[in-house]
KEFI-587224 format. One line per 8 residues: number of its first residue (from 1); for each residue x, y, z of N, C-alpha, C. Coordinates in steps of 0.001 Angstrom, whole numbers. Each point is the difference from the previous one (the first is absolute). Layout:
<kolgus>
NUM	X Y Z X Y Z X Y Z ~ ...
</kolgus>
This chain:
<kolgus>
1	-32892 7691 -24264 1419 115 368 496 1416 -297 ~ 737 258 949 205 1266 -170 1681 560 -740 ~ -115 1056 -1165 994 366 -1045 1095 -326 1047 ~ 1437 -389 -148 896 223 618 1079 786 -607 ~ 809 414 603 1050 1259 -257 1562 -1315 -507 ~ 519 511 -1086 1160 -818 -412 302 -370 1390 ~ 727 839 1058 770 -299 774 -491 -1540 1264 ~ -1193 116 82 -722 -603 969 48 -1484 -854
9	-516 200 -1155 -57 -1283 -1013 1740 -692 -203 ~ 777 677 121 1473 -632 187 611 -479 1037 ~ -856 685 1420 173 -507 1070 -1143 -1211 296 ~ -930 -58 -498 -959 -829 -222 791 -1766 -584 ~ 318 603 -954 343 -1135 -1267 1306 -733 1178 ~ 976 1018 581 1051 -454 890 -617 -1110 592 ~ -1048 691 827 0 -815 1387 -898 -1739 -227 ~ -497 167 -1804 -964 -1248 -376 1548 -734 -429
17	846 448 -692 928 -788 -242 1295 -647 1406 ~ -315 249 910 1311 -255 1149 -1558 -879 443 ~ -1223 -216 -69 -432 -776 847 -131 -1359 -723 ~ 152 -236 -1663 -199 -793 -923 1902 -565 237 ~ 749 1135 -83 1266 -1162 136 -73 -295 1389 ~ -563 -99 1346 193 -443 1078 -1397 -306 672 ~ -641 -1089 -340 -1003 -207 165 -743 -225 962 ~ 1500 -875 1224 -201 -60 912 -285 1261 1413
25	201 1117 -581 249 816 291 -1342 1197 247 ~ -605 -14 1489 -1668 930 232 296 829 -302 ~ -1110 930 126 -417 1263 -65 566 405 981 ~ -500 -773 1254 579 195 1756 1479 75 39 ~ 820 -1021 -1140 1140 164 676 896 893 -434 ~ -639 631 -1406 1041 1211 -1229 -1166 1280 1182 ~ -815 2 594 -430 1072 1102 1078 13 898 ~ 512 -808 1007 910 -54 757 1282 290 -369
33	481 -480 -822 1546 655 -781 -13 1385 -382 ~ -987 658 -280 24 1413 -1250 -745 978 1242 ~ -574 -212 890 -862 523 1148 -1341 996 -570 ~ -301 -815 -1393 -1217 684 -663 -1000 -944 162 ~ -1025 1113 776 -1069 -1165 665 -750 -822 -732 ~ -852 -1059 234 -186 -1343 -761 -1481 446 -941 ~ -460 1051 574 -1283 622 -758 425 856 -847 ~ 854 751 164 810 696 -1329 215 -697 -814
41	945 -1368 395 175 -1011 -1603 -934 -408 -666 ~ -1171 -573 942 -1053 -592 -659 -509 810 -1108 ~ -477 1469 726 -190 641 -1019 1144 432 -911 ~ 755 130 -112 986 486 -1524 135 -1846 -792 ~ -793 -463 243 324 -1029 -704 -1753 -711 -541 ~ -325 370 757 -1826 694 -832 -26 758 -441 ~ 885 1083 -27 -333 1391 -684 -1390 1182 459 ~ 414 -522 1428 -1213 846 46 213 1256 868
49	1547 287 -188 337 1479 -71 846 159 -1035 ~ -119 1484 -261 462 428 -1519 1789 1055 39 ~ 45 -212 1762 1314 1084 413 -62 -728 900 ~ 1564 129 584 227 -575 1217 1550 984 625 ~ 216 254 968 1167 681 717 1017 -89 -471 ~ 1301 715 -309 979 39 -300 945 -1298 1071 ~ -823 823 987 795 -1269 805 -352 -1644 -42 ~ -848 145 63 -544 -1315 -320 690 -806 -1277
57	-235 683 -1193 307 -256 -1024 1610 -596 156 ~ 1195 849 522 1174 -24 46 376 -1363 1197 ~ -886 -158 1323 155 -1337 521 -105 -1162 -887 ~ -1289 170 -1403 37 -761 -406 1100 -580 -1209 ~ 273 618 -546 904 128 -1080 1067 -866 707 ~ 125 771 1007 1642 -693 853 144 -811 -368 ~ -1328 -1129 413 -27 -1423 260 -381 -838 -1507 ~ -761 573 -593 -943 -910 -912 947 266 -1111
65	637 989 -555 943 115 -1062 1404 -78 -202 ~ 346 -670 -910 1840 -174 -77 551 1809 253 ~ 1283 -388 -271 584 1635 231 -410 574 -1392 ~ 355 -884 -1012 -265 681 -1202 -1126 784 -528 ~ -1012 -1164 670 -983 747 -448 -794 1443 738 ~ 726 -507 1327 -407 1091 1384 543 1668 -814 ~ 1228 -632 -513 654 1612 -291 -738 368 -1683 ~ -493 -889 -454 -536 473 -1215 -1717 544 105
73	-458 -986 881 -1005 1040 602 -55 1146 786 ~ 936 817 725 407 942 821 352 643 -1248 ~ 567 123 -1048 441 774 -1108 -1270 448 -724 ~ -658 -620 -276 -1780 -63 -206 -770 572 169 ~ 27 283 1676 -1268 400 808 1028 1123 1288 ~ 1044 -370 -403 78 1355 1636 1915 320 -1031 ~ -116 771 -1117 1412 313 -408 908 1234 598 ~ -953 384 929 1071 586 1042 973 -683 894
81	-663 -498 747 352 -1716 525 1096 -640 -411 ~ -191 -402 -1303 596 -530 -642 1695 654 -195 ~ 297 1360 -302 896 860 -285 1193 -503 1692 ~ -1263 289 820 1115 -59 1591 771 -1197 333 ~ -1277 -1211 -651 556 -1675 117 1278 46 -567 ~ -56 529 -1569 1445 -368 -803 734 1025 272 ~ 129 1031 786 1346 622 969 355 -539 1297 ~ -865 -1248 309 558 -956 1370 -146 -1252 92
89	1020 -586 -1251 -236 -1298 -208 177 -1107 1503 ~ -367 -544 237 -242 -1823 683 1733 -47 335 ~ 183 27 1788 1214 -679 575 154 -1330 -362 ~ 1256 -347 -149 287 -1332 -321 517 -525 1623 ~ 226 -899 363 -23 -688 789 1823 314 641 ~ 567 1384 -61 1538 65 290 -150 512 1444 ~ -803 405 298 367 941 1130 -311 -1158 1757 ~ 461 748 1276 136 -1284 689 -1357 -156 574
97	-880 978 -139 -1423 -519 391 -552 -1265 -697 ~ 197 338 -1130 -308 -1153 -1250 503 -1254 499 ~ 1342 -389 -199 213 -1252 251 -8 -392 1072 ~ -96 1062 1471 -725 -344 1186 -1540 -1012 -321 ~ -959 751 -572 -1433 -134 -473 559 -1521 -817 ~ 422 -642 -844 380 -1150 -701 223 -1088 1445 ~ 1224 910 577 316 -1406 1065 -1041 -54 787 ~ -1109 836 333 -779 -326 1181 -848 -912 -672
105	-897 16 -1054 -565 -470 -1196 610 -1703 -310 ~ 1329 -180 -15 750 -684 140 -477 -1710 937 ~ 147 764 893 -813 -743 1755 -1055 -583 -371 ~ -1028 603 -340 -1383 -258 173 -398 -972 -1481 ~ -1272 -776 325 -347 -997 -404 -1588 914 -852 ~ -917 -638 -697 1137 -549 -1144 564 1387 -1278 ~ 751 570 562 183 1094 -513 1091 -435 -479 ~ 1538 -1043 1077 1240 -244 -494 -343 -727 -1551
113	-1263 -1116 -50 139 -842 -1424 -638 724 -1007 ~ -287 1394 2 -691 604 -756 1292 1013 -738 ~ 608 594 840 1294 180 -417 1128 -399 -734 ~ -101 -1344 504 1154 -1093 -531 -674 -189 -1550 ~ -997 129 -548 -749 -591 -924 78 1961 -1132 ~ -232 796 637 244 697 -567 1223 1046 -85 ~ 588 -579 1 1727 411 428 709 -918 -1431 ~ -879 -666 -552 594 -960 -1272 -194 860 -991
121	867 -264 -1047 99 602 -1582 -1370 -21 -614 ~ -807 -1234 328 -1707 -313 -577 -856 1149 476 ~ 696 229 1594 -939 796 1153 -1206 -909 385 ~ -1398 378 94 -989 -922 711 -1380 611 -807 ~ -1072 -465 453 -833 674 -176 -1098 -239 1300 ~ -917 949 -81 -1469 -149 723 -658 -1451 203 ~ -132 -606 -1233 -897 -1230 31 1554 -1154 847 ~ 897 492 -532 960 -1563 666 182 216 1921
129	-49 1074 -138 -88 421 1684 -1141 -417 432 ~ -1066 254 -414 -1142 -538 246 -298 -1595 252 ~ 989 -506 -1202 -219 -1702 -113 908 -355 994 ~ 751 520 498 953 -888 692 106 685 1535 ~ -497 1421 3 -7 284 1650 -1488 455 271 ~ -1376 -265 -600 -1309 259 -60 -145 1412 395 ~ -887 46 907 -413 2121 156 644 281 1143 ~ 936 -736 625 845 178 849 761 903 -844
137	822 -557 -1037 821 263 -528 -275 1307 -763 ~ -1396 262 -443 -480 1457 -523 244 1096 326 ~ -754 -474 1535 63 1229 1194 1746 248 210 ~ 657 -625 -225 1705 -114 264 776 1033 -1054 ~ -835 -132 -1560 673 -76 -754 -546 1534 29 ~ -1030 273 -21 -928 1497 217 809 1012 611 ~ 493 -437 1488 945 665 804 1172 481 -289 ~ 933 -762 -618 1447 34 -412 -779 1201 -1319
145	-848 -1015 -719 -180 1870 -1375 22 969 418 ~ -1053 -121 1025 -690 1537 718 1799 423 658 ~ 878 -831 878 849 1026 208 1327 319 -887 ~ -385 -678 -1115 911 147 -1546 850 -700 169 ~ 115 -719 799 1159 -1432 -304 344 -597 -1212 ~ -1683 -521 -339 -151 -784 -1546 -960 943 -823 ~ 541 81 -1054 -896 701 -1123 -666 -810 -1099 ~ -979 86 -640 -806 -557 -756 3 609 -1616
153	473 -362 -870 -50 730 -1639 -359 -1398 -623 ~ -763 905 -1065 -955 -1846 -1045 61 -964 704 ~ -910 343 1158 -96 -1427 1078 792 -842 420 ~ 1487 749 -362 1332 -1027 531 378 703 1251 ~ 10 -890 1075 602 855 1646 1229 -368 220 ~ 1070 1153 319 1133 -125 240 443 910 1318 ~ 1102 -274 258 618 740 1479 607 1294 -560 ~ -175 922 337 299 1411 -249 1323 367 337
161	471 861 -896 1132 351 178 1312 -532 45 ~ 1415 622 67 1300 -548 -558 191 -922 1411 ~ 181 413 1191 488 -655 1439 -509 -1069 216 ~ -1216 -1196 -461 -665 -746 541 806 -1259 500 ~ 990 -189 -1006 736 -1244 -58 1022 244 2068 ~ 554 529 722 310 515 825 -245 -1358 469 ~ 796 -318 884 -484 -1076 957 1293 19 984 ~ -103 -416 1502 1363 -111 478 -196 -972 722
169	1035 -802 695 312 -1122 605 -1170 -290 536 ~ -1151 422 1092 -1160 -524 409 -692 151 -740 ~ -555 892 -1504 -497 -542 -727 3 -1038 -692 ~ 888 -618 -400 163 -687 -781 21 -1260 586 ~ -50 -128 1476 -219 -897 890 -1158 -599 262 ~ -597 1242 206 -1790 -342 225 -18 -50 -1772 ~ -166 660 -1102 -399 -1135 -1442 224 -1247 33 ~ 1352 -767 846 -127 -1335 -531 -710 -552 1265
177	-526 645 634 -987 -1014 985 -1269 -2 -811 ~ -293 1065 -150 -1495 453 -1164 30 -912 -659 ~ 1178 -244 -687 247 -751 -1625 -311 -1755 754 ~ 946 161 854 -455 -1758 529 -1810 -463 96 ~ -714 1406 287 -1518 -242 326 -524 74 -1722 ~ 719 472 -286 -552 -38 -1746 89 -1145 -544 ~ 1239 -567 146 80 -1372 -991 -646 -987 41 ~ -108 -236 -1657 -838 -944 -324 -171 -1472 30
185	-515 -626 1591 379 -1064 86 -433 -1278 -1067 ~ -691 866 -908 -753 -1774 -654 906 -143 -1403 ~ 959 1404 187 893 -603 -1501 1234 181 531 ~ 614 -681 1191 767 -440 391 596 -1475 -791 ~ 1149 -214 -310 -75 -946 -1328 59 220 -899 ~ -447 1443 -854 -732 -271 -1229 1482 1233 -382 ~ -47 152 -1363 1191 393 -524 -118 1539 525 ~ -864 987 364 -389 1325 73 -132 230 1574
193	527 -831 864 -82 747 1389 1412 -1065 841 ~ 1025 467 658 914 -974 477 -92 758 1728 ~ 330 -696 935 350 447 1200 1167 -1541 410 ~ 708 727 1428 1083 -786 372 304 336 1123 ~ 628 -871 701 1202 925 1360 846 -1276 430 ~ 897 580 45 971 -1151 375 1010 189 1198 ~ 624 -245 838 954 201 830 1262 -355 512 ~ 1163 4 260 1024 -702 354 1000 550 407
201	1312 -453 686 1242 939 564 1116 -547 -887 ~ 168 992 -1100 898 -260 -1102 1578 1196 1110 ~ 952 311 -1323 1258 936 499 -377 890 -426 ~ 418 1452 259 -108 1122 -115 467 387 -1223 ~ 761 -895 -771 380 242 -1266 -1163 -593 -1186 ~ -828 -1035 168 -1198 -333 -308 -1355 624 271 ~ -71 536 682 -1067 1119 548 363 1581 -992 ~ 1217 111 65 292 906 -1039 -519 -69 -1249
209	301 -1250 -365 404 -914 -1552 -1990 678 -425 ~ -1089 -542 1060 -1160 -484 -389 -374 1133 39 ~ 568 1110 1234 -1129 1363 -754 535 996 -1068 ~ 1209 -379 -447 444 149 -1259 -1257 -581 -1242 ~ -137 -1207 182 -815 -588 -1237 -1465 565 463 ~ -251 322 1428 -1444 375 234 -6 1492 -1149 ~ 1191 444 -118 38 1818 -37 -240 -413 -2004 ~ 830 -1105 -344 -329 64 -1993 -1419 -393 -260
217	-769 -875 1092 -961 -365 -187 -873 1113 70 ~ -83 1396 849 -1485 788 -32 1060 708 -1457 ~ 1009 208 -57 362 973 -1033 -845 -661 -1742 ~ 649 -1171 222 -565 -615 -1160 -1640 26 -50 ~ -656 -692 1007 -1382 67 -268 -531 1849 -108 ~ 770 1038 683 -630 1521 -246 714 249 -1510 ~ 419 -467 -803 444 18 -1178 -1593 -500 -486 ~ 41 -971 570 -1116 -1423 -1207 -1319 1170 7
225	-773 615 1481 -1123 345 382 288 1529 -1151 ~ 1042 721 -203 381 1403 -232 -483 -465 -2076 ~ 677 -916 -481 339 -51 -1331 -1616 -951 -670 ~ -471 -724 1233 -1420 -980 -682 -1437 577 1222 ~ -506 1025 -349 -830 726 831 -1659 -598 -905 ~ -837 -398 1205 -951 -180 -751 -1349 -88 642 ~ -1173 -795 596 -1133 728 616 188 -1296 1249 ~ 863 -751 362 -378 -772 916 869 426 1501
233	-657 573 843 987 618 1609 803 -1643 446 ~ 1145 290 39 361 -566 954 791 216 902 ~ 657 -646 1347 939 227 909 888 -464 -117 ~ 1832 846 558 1080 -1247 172 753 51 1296 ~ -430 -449 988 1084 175 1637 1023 -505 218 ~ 1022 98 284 1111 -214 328 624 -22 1028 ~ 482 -490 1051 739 357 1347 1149 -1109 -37 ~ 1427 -20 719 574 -687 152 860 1022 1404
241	230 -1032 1350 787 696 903 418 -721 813 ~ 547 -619 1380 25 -167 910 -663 41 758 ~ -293 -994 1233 -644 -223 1057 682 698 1592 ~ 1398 -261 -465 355 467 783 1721 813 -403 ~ -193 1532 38 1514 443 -894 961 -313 741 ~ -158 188 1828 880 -373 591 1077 -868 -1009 ~ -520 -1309 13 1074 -1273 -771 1001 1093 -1269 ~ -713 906 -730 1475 33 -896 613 1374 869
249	-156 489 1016 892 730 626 1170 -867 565 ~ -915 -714 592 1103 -1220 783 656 -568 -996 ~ -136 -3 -1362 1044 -331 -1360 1106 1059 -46 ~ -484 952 162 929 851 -169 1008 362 1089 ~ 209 -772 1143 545 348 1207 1254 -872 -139
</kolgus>
């Protein structure tokens, strides 16, 4: 076996540890994400080269290491590098390309429940994306990193930046259709999941009355979610309107 150079052995040690936490996860398919060919990995993971390309090295890092450790190895091994990174820190998510990039992200499957999951105070991780949207959900979750949507620190993934929360009338339209495909029909009943819909032609002074109580009800429950934060995601939808507004114009005539 041949001596290896610190740097190669840290990129080494990287790429044995991202394949041990993701097991499911080839050679073929961390080749396809990082565009470092599949005989290059083999070998840096035999060791049976002792240097490998700057570039190479830096595709890999991207992928196989948290930020933390990405920037503590770049401090390490390239501290020039390092000097330019911390004079151009990481956009946060304000500007309108950004939350363009969120709403398009938004749309698409299964990228919207990967979001919704890490958009929580807990945030998400790798393995629960995995358990609940399989390598669909990898390849999903890979994308949004790669275009900095969601960021990854001590293996907790969250949505980047201050703007994410943003949503406007058709967003929030298409979430509760999403949310209808989400819910959990087998604990329907059970004290931890409720759904409903009801309908009728009450007065315009009662229609008032109810989205009055609709309006204490999200206030109160965004109180409950704000003050008791803890690791379980959940959803709360709300709509109340008319079928047809005509009728309270014609009230008002």
């Amino acid at each position: 076996m041949r001596e290896m150079s610190p740097k190669f052995e840290a990129v080494q040690t990287a790429v044995k540890r991202y394949f041990e936490r993701f097991p499911r996860v080839s050679i073929k398919a961390l080749s396809m994400r990082t565009g470092v060919p599949y005989a290059t990995l083999r070998r840096i993971l035999q060791a049976e080269v002792n240097d490998i390309k700057d570039e190479t090295i830096f595709k890999l890092i991207d992928r196989v290491m948290l930020r933390e450790d990405r920037m503590s190895f770049i401090r390490d091994h390239y501290p020039a590098l390092a000097k330019v990174v911390a004079e151009y820190p990481e956009q946060g998510l304000d500007d309108d390309g950004s939350v363009a990039m969120l709403k398009k992200f938004r749309y698409m499957d299964p990228h919207n429940f990967i979001i919704k999951l890490a958009l929580t105070t807990a945030g998400t991780t790798r393995d629960d994306v995995q358990r609940l949207t399989g390598e669909r959900g990898i390849l999903a979750l890979e994308e949004m990193i790669d275009a900095g949507l969601i960021i990854e620190e001590r293996e907790i993934l969250r949505v980047h930046g201050n703007g994410f929360r943003l949503m406007d009338l058709d967003d929030i339209q298409h979430q509760i259709q999403k949310d209808l495909h989400y819910f959990p029909r087998s604990m329907v009943g059970t004290q931890y999941a409720r759904i409903g819909h009801m309908s009728e032609s009450v007065t315009k002074e009662a229609l008032a009355r109810m989205v009055a109580m609709s309006g204490e009800l999200l206030k109160n429950i965004e109180q409950t979610k704000d003050s008791e934060t803890g690791t379980i995601p959940f959803f709360f939808d709300i709509m109340i309107g008319t079928y047809d507004r005509h009728t309270l114009i014609g009230d008002q005539e």
